[in-house]
C-alpha positions in Angstrom: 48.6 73.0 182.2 49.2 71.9 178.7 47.1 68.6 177.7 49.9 66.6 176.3 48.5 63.3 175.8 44.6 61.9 175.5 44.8 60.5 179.2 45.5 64.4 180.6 42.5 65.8 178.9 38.7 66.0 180.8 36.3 63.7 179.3 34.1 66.0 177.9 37.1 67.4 175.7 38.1 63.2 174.4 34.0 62.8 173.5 34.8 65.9 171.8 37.5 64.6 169.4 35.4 61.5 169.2 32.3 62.8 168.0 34.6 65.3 165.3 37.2 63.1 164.7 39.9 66.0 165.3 42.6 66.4 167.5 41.7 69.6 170.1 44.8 71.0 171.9 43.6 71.9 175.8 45.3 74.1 178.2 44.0 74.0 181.6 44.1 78.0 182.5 42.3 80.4 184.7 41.7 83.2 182.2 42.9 85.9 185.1 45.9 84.6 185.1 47.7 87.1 182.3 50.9 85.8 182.1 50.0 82.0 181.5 47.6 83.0 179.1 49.8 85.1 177.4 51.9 82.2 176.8 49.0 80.4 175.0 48.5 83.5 172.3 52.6 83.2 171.8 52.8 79.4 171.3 50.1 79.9 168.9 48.8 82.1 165.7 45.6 82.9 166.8 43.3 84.9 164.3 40.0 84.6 166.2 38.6 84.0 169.6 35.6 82.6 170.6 34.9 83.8 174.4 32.8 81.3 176.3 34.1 81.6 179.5 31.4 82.8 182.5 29.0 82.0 184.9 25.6 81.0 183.7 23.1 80.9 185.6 20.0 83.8 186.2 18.7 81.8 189.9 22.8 82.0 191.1 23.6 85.1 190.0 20.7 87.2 191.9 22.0 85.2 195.4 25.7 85.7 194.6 26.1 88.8 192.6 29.5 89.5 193.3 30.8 86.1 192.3 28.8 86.7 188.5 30.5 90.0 188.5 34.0 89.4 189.0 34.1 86.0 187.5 32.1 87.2 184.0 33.5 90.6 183.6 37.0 90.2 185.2 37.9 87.1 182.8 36.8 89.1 179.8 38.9 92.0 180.4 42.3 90.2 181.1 41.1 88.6 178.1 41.3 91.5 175.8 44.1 93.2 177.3 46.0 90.1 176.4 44.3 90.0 172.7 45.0 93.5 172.3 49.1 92.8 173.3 49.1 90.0 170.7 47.6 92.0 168.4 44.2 89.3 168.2 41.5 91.7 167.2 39.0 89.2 166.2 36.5 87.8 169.6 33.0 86.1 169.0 31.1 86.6 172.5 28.8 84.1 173.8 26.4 87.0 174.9 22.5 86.6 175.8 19.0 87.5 175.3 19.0 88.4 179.1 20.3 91.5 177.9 17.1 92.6 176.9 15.7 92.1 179.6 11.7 92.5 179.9 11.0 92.8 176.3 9.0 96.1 175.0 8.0 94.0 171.9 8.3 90.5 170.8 9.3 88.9 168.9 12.5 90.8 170.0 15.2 92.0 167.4 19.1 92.4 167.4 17.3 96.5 167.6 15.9 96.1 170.7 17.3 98.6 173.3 19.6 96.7 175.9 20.8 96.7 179.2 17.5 98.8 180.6 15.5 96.3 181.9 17.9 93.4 183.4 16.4 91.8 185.6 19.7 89.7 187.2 22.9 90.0 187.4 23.8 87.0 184.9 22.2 89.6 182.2 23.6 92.7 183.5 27.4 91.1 183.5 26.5 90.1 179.7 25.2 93.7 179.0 28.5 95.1 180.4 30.8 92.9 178.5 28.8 94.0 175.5 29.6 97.9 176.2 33.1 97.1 177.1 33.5 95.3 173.4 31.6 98.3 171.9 33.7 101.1 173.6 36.7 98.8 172.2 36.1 98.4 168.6 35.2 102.5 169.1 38.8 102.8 170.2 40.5 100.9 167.1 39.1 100.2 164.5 40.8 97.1 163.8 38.9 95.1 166.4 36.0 93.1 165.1 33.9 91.5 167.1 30.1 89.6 167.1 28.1 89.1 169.9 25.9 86.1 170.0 22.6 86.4 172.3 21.2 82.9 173.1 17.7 82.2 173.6 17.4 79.6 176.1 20.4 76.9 174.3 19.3 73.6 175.5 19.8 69.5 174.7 23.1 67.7 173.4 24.7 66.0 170.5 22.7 63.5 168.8 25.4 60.9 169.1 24.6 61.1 173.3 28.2 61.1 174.0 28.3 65.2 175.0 25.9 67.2 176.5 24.1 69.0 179.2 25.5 67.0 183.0 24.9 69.6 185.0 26.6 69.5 188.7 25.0 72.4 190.1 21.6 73.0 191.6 20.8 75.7 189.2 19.2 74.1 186.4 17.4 74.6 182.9 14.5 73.3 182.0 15.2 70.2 179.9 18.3 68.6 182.3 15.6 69.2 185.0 13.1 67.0 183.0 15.6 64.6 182.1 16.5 63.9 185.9 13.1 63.9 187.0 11.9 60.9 184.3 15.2 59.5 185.6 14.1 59.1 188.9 16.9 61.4 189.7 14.7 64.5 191.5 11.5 64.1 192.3 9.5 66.8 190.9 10.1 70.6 188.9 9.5 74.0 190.4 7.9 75.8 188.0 7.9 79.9 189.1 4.8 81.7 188.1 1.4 80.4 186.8 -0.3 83.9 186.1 1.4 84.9 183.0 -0.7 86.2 180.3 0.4 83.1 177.9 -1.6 80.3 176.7 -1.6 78.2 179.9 -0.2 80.9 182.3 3.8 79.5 182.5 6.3 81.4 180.9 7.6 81.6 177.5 10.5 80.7 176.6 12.6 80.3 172.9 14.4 76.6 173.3 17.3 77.0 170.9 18.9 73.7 169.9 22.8 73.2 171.0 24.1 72.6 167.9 22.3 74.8 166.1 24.1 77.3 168.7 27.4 75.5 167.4 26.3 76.5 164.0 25.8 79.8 164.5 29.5 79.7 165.7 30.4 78.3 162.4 29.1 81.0 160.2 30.1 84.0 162.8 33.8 82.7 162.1 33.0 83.0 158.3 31.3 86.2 158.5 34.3 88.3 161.5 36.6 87.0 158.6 34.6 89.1 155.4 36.7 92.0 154.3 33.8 94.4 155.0 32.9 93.5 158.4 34.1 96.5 160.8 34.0 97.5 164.1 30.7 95.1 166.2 27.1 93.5 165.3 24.9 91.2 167.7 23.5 88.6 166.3 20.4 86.5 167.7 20.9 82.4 168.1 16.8 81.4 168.1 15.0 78.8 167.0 12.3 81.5 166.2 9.5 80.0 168.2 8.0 80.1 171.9 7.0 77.2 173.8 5.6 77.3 178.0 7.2 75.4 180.6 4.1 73.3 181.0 3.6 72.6 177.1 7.5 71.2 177.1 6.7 69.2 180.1 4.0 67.4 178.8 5.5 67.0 175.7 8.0 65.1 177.1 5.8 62.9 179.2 3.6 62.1 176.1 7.1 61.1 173.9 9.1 59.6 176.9 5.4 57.7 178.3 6.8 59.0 181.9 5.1 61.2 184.4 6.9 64.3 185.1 5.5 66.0 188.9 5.8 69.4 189.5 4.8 72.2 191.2 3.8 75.5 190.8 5.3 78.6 192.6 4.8 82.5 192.5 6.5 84.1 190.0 10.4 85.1 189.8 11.4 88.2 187.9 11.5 86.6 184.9 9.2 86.8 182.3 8.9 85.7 178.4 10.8 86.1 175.0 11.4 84.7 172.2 13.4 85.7 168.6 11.7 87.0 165.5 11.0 84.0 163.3 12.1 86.2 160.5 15.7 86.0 162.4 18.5 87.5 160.6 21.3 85.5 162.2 24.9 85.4 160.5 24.1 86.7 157.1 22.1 83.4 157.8 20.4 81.0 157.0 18.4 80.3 159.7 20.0 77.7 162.5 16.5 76.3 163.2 15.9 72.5 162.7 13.9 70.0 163.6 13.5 68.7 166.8 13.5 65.0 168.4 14.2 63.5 171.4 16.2 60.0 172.0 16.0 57.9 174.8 18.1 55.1 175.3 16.4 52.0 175.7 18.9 49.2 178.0 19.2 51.2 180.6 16.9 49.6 184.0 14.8 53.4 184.0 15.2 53.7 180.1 17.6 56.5 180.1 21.5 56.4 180.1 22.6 58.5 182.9 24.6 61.5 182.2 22.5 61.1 178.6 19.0 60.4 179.9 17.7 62.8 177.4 19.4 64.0 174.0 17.7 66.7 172.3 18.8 67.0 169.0 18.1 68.6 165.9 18.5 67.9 161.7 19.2 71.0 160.2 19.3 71.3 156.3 22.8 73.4 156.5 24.9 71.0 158.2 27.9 68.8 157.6 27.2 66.5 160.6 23.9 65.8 161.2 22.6 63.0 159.7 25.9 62.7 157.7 28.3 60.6 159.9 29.8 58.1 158.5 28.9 54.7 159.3 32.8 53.8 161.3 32.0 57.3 163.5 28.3 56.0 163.8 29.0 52.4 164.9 32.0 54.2 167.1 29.5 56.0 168.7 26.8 53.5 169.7 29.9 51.0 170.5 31.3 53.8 173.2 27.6 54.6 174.8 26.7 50.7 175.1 29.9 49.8 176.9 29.7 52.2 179.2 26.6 51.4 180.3 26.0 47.7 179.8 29.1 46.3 179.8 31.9 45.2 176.7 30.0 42.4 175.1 27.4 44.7 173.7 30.6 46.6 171.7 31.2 43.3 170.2 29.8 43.7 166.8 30.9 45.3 163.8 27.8 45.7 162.1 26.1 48.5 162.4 22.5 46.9 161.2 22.7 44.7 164.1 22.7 47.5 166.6 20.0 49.3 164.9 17.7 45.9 164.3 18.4 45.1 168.2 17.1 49.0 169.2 14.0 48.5 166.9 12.9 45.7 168.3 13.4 47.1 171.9 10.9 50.1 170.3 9.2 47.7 168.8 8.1 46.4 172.3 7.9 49.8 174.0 5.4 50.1 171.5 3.0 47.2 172.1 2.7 47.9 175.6 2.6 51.2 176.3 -0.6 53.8 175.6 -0.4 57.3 174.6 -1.5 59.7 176.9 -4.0 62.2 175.7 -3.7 65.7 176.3 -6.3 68.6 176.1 -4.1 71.4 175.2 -3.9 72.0 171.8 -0.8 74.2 172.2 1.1 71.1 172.1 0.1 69.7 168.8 2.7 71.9 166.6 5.6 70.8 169.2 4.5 67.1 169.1 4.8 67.2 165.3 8.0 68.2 165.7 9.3 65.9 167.6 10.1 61.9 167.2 11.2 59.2 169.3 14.1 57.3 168.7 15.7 54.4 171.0 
């Protein structure tokens, strides 16, 4: 189904064109199906393809193998077939670090071997996608294609409009967080507490959305360089390892909320993270800094469906911290009617929504308390991150 007008479009896709200002045309498609999405590639001159579609989560995919299987690895070969008819020989793949598996060194490089120590089927899928691709640009050597392996993408834009609603039961580790200082869940399950890390939860490498997006950005730049040939895999890292524990009580210290959990044996999961010294898209590094925002308003503090954006400033960007002040004011205008009603989109000042949220903070401030912490671990993350309402 072709998205003809605004109305016919999800709303994730309209917050899209929002938060970009651009007009995205959506078909609504099941990638298996050849013919319809043969018509897409034929209404359209397509030079690249940026393949996101799967199944995503490691917890689902070891209780319903099959499903990760057909639905990952299916998709993507209809995909290609149809590429390869249209003569589209260009495909960024949204691959994983869960093809590495149980890491033989960390930090772990594009170099370390994958595929021989998956521990799921989520990863396994990725790593065969990866080989099929390989075998592919061995076949012709006009196919070009980059695989991106993600180190545990988490948060959302920092406008609050898109990011991470989850609807299934499988969840990361900061929407699981968020809906717990929302009042939403009552506690986390953390899996394993004997871990040979700095306070015995697993590692992982939290790797910022849109730096993610990023990364995207310069893999389109770098497929379209006359020298690039045949495939090369890319890490998307922030470079950095933090325990499930050491995010958690970050979060209570900057969002002043008590997160419960509780601690379970270990799954077969363990830890990685990227080298800090990441080579990523001829790159610059993606990394920024970090911050939460909470919205302030809202009767628990957070704005449902945004109770937590995690966000990042990067140096290399053309949207963050740039927006101009009508998308800003568009943007706090949309969140606040949504979720207070239309007489706080009333203004056209900008200053007066951002004197009306300090003094909210300001008052947060006054009579709350920092909680104190004894693990030092957390220090470096707190200095990354700020609070802003």
């Amino acid at each position: 189904m072709f998205a003809k007008s605004t109305n016919e479009k999800p709303e994730s896709i309209k917050r899209v064109e929002k938060v970009t200002g651009r007009l995205v045309i959506f078909y609504e498609v099941d990638i298996c199906n050849k013919s319809e999405l043969h018509k897409i590639f034929k209404l359209h001159k397509i030079d690249c393809v940026i393949h996101l579609a799967a199944f995503k989560y490691v917890g689902e995919s070891v209780k319903t193998p099959l499903a990760y299987y057909v639905n990952n690895i299916s998709t993507s070969l209809v995909l290609l077939e149809v590429m390869q008819e249209c003569r589209v020989k260009k495909l960024i793949f949204s691959s994983s670090s869960n093809v590495y598996g149980n890491p033989k060194f960390l930090p772990v490089t594009e170099d370390h071997c994958t595929g021989q120590n998956c521990t799921n089927p989520y990863g396994r899928s990725k790593y065969f996608v990866e080989e099929i691709l390989k075998d592919v640009c061995t076949s012709d050597p006009d196919w070009r294609v980059i695989l991106l392996r993600y180190f545990a993408p988490s948060g959302a834009h920092r406008s609050g409009l898109i990011g991470e609603d989850p609807l299934s039961e499988h969840l990361n580790l900061i929407p699981c967080i968020a809906q717990v200082a929302a009042g939403q869940r009552t506690k986390i399950k953390i899996f394993g507490q004997d871990y040979n890390t700095r306070d015995g939860t697993c590692i992982r490498d939290y790797t910022h959305v849109t730096d993610i997006a990023d990364g995207h950005v310069k893999a389109l730049k770098k497929i379209s360089e006359d020298l690039f040939k045949g495939w090369t895999a890319y890490n998307l890292a922030a470079g950095k390892g933090y325990t499930v524990l050491e995010i958690i009580k970050i979060f209570e210290k900057v969002a002043k909320r008590n997160i419960k959990y509780e601690l379970f044996d270990r799954r077969t999961v363990g830890r990685s993270w990227q080298d800090d010294d990441l080579k990523t898209v001829k790159t610059t590094k993606v990394v920024g800094k970090r911050y939460i925002v909470l919205h302030a308003g809202n009767k628990n503090g957070f704005i449902p469906g945004a109770d937590l954006v995690f966000s990042s400033s990067t140096k290399n960007s053309d949207y963050h911290g740039e927006m101009n002040q009508a998308a800003k004011l568009q943007n706090v205008q949309t969140l606040l009617e949504a979720h207070f009603g239309k007489e706080w989109a009333q203004h056209d000042n900008l200053e007066w929504y951002k004197n009306i949220l300090k003094g909210l903070k300001d008052s947060e401030n006054e009579n709350s308390q920092d909680q104190e912490y004894e693990e030092e671990e957390c220090n470096s993350l707190e200095d990354e991150i700020a609070i802003h309402i």
